[in-house]
SELOLO-365040 format. One record per residue (C-alpha): chain; x, y, z; residue in one letter; residue number from 1. Coordinates in nm, 3 decimals. Layout:
+------+---------+---------+---------+-------+-------+
! seba !      px !      py !      pz ! guvex ! lotor !
+------+---------+---------+---------+-------+-------+
!    A !       X !       Y !       Z !     A !   NUM !
...
+------+---------+---------+---------+-------+-------+
//
This chain:
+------+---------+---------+---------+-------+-------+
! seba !      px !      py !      pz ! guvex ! lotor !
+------+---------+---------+---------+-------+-------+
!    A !   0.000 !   0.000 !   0.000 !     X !     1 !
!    A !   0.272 !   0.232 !   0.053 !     X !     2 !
!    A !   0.465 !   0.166 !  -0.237 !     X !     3 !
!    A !   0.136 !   0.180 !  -0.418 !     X !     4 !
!    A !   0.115 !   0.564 !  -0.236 !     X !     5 !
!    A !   0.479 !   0.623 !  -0.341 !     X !     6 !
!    A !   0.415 !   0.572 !  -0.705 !     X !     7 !
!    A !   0.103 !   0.765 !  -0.717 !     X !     8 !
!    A !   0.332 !   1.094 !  -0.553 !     X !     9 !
!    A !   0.606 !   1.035 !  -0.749 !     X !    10 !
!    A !   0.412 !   1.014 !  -1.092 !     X !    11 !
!    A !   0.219 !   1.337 !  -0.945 !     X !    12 !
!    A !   0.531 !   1.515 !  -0.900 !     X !    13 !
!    A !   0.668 !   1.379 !  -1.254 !     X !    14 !
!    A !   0.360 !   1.523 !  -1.394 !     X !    15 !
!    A !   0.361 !   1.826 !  -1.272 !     X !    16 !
!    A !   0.721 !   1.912 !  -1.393 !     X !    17 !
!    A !   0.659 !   1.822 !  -1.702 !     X !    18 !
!    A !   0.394 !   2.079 !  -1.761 !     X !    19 !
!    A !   0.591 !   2.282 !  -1.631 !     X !    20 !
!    A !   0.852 !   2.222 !  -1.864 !     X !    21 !
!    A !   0.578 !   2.229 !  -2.105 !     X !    22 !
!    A !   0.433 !   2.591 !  -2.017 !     X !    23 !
!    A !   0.804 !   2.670 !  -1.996 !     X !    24 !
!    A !   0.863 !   2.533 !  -2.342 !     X !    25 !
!    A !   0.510 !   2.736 !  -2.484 !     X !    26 !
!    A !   0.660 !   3.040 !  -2.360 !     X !    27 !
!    A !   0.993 !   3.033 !  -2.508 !     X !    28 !
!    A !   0.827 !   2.950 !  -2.853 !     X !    29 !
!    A !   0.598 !   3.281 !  -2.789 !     X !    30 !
!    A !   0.897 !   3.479 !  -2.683 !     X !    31 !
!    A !   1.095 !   3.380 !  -2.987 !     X !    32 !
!    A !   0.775 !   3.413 !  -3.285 !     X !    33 !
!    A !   0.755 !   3.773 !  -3.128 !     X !    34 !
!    A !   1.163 !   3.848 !  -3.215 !     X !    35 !
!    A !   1.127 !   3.589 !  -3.524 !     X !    36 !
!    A !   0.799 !   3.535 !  -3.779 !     X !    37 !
!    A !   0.584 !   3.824 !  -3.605 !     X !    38 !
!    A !   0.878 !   4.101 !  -3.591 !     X !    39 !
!    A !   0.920 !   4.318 !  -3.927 !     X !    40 !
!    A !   1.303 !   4.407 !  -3.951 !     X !    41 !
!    A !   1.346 !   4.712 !  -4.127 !     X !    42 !
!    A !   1.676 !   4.678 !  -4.387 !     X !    43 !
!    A !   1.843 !   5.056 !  -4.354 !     X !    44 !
!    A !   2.121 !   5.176 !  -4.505 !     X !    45 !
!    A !   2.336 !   5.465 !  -4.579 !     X !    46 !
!    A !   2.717 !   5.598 !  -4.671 !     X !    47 !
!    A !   2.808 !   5.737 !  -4.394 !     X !    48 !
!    A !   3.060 !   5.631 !  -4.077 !     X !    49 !
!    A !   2.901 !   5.480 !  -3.704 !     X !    50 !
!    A !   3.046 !   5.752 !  -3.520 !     X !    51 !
!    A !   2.842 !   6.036 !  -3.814 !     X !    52 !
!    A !   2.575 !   6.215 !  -3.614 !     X !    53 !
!    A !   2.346 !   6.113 !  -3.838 !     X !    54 !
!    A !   2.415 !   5.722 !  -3.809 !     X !    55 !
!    A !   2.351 !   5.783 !  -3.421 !     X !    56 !
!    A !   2.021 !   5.925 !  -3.548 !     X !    57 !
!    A !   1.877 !   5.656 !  -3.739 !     X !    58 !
!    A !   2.006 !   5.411 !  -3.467 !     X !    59 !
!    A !   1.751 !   5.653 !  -3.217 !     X !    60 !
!    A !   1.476 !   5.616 !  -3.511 !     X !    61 !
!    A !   1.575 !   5.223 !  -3.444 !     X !    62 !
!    A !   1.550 !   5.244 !  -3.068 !     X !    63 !
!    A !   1.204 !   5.458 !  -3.107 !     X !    64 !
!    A !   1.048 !   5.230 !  -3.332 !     X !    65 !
!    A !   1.102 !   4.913 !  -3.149 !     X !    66 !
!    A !   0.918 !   5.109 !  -2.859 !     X !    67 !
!    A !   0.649 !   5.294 !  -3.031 !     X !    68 !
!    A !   0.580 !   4.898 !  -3.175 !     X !    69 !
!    A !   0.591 !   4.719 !  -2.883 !     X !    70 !
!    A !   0.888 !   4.500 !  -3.017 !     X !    71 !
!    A !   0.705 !   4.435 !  -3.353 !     X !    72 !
!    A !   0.965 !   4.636 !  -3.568 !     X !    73 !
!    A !   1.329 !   4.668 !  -3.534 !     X !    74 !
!    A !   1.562 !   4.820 !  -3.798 !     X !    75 !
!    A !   1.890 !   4.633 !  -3.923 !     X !    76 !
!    A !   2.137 !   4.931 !  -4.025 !     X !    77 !
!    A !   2.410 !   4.888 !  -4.297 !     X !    78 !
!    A !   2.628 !   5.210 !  -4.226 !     X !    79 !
!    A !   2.912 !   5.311 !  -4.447 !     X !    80 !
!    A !   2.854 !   5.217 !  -4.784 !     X !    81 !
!    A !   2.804 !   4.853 !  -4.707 !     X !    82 !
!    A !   2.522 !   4.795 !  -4.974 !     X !    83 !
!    A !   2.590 !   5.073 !  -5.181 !     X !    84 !
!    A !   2.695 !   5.472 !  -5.224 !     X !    85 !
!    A !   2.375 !   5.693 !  -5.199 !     X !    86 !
!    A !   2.268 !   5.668 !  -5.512 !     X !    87 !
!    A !   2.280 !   5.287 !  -5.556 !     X !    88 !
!    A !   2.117 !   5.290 !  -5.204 !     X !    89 !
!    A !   1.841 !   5.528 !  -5.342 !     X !    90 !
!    A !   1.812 !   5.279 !  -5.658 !     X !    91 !
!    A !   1.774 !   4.986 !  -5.434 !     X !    92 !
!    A !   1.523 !   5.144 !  -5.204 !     X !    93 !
!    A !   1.299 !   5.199 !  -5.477 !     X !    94 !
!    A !   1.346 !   4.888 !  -5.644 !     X !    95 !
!    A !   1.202 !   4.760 !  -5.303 !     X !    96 !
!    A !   1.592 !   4.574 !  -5.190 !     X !    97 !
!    A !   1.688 !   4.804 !  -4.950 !     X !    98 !
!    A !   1.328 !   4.925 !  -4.718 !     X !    99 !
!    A !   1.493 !   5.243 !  -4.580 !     X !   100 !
!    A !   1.803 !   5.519 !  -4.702 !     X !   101 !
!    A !   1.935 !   5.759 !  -4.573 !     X !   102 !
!    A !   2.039 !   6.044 !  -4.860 !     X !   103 !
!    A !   2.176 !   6.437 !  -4.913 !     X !   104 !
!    A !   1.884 !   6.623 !  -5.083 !     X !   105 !
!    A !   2.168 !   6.680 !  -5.379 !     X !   106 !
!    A !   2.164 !   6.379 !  -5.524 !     X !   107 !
!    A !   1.837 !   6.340 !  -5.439 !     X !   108 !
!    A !   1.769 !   6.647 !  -5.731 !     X !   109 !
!    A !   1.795 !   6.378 !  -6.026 !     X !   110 !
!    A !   1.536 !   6.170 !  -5.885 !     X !   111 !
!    A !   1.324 !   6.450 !  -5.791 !     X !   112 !
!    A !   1.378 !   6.767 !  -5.971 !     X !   113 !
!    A !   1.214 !   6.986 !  -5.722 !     X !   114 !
!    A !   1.444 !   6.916 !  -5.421 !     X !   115 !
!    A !   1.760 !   7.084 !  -5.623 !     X !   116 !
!    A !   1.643 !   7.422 !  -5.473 !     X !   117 !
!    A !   1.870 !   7.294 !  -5.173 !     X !   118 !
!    A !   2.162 !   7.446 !  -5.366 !     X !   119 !
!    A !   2.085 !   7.744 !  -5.373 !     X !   120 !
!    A !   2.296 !   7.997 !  -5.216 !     X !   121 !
!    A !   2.209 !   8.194 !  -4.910 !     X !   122 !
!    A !   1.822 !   8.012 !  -5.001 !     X !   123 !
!    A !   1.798 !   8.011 !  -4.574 !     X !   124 !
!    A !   1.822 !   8.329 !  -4.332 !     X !   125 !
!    A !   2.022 !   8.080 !  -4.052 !     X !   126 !
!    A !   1.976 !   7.717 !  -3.892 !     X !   127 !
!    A !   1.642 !   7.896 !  -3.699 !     X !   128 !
!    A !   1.501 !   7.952 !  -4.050 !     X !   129 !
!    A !   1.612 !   7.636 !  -4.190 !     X !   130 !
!    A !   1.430 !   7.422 !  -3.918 !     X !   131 !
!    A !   1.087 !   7.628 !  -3.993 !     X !   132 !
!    A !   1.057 !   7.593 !  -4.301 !     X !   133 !
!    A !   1.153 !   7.214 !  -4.292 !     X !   134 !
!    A !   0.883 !   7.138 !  -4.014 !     X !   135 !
!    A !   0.632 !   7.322 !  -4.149 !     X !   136 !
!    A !   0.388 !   7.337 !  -4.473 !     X !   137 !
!    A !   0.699 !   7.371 !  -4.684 !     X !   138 !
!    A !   0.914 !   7.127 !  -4.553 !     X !   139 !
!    A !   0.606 !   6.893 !  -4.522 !     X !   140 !
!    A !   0.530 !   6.954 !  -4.872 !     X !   141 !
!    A !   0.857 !   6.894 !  -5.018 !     X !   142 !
!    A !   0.859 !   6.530 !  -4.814 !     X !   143 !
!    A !   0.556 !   6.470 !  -5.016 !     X !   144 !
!    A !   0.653 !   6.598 !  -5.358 !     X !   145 !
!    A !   0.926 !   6.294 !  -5.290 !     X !   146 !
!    A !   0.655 !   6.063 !  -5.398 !     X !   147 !
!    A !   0.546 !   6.186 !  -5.717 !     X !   148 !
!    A !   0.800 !   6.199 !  -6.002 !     X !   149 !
!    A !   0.791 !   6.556 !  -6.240 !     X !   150 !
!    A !   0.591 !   6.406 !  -6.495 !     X !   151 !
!    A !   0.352 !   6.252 !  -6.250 !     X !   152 !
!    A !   0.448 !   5.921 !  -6.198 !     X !   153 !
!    A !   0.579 !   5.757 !  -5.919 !     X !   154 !
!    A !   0.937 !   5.798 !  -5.782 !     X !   155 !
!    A !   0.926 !   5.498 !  -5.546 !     X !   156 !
!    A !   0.987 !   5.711 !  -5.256 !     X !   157 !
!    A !   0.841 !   5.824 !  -4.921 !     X !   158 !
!    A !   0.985 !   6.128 !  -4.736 !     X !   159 !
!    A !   0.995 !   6.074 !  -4.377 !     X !   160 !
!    A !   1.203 !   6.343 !  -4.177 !     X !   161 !
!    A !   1.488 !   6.533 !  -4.261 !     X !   162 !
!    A !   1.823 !   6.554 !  -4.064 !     X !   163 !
!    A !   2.085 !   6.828 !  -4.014 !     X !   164 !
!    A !   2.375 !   6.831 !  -4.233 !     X !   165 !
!    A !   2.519 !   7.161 !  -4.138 !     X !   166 !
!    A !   2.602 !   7.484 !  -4.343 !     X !   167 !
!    A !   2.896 !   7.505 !  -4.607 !     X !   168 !
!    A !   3.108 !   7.815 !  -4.584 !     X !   169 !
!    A !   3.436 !   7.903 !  -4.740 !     X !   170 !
!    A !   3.768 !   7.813 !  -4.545 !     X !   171 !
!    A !   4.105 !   7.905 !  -4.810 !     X !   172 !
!    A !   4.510 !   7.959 !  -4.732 !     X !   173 !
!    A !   4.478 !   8.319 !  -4.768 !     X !   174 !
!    A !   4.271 !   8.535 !  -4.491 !     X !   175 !
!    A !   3.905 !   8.563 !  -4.544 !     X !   176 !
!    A !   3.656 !   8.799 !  -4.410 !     X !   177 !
!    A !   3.468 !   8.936 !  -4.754 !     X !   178 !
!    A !   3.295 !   8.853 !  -5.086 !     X !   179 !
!    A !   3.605 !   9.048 !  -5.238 !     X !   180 !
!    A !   3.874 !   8.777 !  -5.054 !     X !   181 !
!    A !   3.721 !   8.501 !  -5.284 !     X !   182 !
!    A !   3.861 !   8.664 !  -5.592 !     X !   183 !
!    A !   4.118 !   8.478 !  -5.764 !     X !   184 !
!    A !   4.130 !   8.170 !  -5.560 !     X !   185 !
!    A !   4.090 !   7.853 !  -5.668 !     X !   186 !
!    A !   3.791 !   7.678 !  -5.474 !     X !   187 !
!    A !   3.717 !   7.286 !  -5.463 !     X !   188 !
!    A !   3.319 !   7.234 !  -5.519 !     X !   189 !
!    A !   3.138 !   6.939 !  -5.501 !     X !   190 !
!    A !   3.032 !   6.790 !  -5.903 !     X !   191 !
!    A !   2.733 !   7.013 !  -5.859 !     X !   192 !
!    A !   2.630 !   7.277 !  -6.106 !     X !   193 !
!    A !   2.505 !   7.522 !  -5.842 !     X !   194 !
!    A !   2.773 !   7.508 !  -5.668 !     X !   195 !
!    A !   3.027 !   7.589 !  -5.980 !     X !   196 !
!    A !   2.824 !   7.888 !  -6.059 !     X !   197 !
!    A !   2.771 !   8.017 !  -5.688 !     X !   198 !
!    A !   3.214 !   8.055 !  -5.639 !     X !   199 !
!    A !   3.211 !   8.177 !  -5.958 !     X !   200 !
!    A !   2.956 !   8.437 !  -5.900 !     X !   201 !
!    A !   3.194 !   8.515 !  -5.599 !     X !   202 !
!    A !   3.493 !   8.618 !  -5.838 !     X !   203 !
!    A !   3.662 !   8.296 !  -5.719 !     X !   204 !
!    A !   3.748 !   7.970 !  -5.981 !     X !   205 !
!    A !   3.545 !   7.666 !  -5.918 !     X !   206 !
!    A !   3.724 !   7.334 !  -5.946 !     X !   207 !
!    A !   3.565 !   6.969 !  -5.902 !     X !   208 !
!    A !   3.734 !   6.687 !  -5.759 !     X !   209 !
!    A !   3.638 !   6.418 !  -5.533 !     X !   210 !
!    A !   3.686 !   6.467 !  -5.147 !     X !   211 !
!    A !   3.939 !   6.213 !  -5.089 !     X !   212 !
!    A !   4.194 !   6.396 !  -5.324 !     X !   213 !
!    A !   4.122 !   6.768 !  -5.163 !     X !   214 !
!    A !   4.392 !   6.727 !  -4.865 !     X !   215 !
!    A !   4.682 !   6.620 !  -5.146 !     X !   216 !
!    A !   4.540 !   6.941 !  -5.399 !     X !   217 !
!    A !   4.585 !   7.196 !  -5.063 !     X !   218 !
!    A !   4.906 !   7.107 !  -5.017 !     X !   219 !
!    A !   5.040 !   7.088 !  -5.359 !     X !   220 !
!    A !   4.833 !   7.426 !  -5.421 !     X !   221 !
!    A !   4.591 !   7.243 !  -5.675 !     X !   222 !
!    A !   4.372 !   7.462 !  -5.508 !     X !   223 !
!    A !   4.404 !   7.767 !  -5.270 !     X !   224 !
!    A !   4.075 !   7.644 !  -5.052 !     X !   225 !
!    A !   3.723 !   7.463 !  -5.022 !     X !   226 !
!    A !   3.390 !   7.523 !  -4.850 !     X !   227 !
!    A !   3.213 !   7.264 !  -4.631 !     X !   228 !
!    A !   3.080 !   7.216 !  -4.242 !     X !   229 !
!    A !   3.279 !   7.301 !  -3.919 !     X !   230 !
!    A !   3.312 !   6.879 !  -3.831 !     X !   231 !
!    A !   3.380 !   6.799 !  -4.178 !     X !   232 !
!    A !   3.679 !   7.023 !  -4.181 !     X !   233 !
!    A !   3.789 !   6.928 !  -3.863 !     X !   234 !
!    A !   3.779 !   6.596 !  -3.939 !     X !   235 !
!    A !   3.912 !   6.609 !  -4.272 !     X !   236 !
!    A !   4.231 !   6.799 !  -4.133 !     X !   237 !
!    A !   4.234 !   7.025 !  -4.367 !     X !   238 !
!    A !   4.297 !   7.311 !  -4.149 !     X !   239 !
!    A !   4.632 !   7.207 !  -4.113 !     X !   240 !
!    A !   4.681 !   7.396 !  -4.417 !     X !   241 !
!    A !   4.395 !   7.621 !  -4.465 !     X !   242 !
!    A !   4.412 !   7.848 !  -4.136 !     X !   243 !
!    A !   4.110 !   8.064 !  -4.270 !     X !   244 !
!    A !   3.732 !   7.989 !  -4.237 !     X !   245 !
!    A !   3.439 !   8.252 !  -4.333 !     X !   246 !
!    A !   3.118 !   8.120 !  -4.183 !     X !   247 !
!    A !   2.895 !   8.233 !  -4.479 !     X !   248 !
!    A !   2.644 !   7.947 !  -4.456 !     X !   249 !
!    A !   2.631 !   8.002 !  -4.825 !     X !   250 !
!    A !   2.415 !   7.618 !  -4.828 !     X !   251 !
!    A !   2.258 !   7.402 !  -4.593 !     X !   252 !
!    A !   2.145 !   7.101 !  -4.790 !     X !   253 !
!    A !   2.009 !   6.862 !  -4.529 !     X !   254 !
!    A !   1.965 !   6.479 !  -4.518 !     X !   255 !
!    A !   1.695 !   6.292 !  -4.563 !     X !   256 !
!    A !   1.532 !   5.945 !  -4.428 !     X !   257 !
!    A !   1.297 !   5.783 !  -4.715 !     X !   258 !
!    A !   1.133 !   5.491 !  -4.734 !     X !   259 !
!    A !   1.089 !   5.299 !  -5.059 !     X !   260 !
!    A !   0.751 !   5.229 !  -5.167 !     X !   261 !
!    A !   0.734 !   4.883 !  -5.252 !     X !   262 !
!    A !   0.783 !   4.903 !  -4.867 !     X !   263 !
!    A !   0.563 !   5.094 !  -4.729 !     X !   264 !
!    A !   0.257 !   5.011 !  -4.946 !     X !   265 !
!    A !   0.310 !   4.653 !  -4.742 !     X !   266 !
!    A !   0.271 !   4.852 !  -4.360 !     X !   267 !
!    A !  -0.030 !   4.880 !  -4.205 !     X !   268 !
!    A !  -0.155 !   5.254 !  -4.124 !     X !   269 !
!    A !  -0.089 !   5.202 !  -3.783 !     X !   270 !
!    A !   0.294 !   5.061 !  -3.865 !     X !   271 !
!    A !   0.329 !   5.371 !  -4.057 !     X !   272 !
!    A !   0.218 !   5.568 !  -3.833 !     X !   273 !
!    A !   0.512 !   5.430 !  -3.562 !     X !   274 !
!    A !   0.751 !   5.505 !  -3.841 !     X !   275 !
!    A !   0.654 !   5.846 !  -3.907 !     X !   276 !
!    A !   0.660 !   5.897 !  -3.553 !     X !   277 !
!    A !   0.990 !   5.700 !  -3.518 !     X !   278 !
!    A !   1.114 !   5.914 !  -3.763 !     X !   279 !
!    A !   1.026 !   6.237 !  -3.624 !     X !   280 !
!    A !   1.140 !   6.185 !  -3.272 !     X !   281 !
!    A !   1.506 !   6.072 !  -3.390 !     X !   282 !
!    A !   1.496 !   6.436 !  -3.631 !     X !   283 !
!    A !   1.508 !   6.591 !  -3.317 !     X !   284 !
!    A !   1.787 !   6.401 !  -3.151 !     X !   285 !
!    A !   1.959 !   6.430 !  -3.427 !     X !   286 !
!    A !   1.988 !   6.766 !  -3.501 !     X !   287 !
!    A !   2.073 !   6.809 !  -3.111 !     X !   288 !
!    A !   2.381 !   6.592 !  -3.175 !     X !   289 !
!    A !   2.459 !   6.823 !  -3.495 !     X !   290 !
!    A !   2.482 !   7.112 !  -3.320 !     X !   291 !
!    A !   2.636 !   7.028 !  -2.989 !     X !   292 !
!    A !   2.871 !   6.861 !  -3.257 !     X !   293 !
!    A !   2.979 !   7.215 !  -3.479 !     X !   294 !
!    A !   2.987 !   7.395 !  -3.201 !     X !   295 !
!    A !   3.253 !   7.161 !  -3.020 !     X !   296 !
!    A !   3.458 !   7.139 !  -3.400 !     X !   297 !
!    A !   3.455 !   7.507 !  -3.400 !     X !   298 !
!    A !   3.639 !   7.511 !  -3.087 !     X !   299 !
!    A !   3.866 !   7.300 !  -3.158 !     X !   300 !
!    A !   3.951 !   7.470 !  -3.492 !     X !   301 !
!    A !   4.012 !   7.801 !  -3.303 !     X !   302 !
!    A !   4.263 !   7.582 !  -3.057 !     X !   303 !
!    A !   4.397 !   7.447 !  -3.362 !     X !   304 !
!    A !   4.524 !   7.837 !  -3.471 !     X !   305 !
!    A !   4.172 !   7.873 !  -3.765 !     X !   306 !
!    A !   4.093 !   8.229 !  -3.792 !     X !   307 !
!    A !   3.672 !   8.248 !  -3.832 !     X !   308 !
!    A !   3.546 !   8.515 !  -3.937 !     X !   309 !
!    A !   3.104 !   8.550 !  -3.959 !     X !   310 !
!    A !   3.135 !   8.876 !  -4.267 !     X !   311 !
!    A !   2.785 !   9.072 !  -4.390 !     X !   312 !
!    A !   2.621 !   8.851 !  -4.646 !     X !   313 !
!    A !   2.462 !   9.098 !  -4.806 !     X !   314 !
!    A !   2.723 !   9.184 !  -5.070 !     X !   315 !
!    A !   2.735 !   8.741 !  -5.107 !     X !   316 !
!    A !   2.341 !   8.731 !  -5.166 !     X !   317 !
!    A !   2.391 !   9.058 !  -5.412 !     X !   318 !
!    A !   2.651 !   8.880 !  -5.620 !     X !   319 !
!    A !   2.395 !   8.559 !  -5.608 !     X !   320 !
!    A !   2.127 !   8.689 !  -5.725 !     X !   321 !
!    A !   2.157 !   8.564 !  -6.117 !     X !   322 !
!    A !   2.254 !   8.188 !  -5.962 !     X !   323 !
!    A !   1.900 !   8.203 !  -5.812 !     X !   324 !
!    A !   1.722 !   8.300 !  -6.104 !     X !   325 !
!    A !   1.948 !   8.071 !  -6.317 !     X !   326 !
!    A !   1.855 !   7.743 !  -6.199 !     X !   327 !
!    A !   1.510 !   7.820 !  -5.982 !     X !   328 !
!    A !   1.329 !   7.741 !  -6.272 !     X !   329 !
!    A !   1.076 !   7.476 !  -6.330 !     X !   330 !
!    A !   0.834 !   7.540 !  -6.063 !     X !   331 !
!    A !   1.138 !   7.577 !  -5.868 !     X !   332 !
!    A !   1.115 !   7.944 !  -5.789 !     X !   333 !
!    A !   0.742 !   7.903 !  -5.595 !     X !   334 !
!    A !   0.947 !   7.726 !  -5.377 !     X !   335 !
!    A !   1.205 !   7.977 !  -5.313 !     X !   336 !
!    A !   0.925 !   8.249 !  -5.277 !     X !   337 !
!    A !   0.733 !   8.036 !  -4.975 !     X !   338 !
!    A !   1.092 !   7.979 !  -4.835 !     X !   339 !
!    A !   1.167 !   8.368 !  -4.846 !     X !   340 !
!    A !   0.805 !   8.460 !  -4.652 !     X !   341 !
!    A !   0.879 !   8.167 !  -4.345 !     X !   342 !
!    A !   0.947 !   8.437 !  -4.054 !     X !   343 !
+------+---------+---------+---------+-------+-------+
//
């Protein structure tokens, strides 16, 4: 009788571990369909470095998105060129490989005619005016026009949020401090024909070459100076030879997140909704990081022996003027015009 007991507790015990190995077992399958078959991975990519403010940016749009979802979407970031420069990661977005990029609005141009206007010299007041007009009905209108293509097709494309990619302004060997000091210098431009035109409007020669070879041109004297962001000529070193830098903010051509269509037709409203909002909150954090970012480079340029000098842009927007008109065309100038009336 008591062995009979014995074997009746012992196959009670038996039994209840094994469902609890069994509820144990249930919940690890849960735990992993919710990081496995029921969690959308978002494929992101972009050109530019981990430690780029913008990276940390879309790795906060990342962070946001896996909240805002409750763990239903994470993003899987390829960072410096690993599927592609910008433009082959804006042809694979739309050709549905890639589900998220990261681009400049300058390349962006030959996709969408429209967003060129970013080119335009002295087009923004300062960085308070820039940030209006991209959060409001002009920036939010621009994100749209991504979508539709200037014939009226589609582009592919959905504009999400924009990011901070500073100001360009003019740094040279010789000192700078007026329109007038760009005469006669030789000035590295990105391939951009708004750009060639803008240094030439400025008296200066415009010269193209890629990035990589500027340092090498400097100091052979290729070319007698360049124009670009505070961290990007920090980090470039090329104030080790040009000791001179004119904060004329003559462009600020920001970045842009987009999604590719193929994509996003595939997300429920309420998944695009997180990723809009995803998107938004890690604009903000991003542009944080950008400034705390210049404002640290431009200290360590003046340690570094840089001369900066801020000069009155109005004799710069004067000599402008005809780059403006040249290539605002196209619809183009409306834009300008709403820009110009932001306060």
């Amino acid at each position: 009788m008591k062995s009979t007991q014995s074997n009746f507790i012992l196959g009670l015990l038996l039994g209840i571990l094994v469902c609890c190995l069994g509820f144990a077992w249930i919940g690890q399958r849960s735990e992993s369909g919710l990081s496995g078959s029921n969690v959308k991975t978002v494929t992101i990519a972009h050109a530019l470095p981990v430690t780029h403010p913008v990276h940390k940016g879309i790795e906060e749009f990342g962070r946001e998105l896996s909240e805002l979802s409750g763990g239903t979407m994470k993003v899987n970031i390829f960072p410096s060129e690993q599927l592609g420069t910008e433009t082959v990661c804006l042809e694979k977005t739309q050709q549905g490989e890639i589900d998220i990029t990261k681009v400049s609005c300058a390349p962006i141009g030959n996709f969408v005619p429209v967003f060129k206007i970013f080119s335009l010299p002295y087009l923004f007041r300062d960085r308070d005016h820039f940030w209006k007009v991209l959060d409001g009905e002009v920036g939010g209108s621009l994100l749209d026009a991504l979508e539709t293509k200037d014939e009226g097709g589609s582009s592919g494309l959905v504009g999400l949020t924009y990011y901070d990619a500073g100001a360009r302004s003019f740094y040279a060997i010789r000192p700078l401090s007026s329109a007038s000091d760009l005469k006669g210098l030789k000035i590295r431009v990105m391939q951009d024909p708004v750009a060639e035109s803008t240094v030439k409007s400025l008296g200066a020669s415009a010269v193209t070459m890629s990035f990589g070879e500027l340092y090498t041109s400097l100091k052979q004297g290729g070319v007698d100076g360049a124009e670009n962001n505070p961290p990007s000529l920090l980090s470039s070193r090329h104030f080790e030879i040009c000791k001179h830098y004119m904060i004329d903010e003559h462009s600020r051509i920001p970045d842009v997140l987009i999604a590719g269509s193929k994509f996003w037709d595939k997300l429920s409203e309420q998944e695009k909704g997180w990723v809009r909002e995803a998107a938004k909150r890690s604009s903000t954090f991003q542009r944080e990081l950008w400034e705390k970012d210049t404002e640290s480079s431009l200290e360590e340029l003046k340690k570094a022996g840089v001369t900066i000098t801020r000069p009155d842009l109005a004799a710069f927007q004067a000599l402008t003027t005809g780059v403006v008109k040249e290539f605002a065309t196209d619809g183009r100038m409306e834009y300008v015009t709403r820009i110009k009336e932001v306060k």
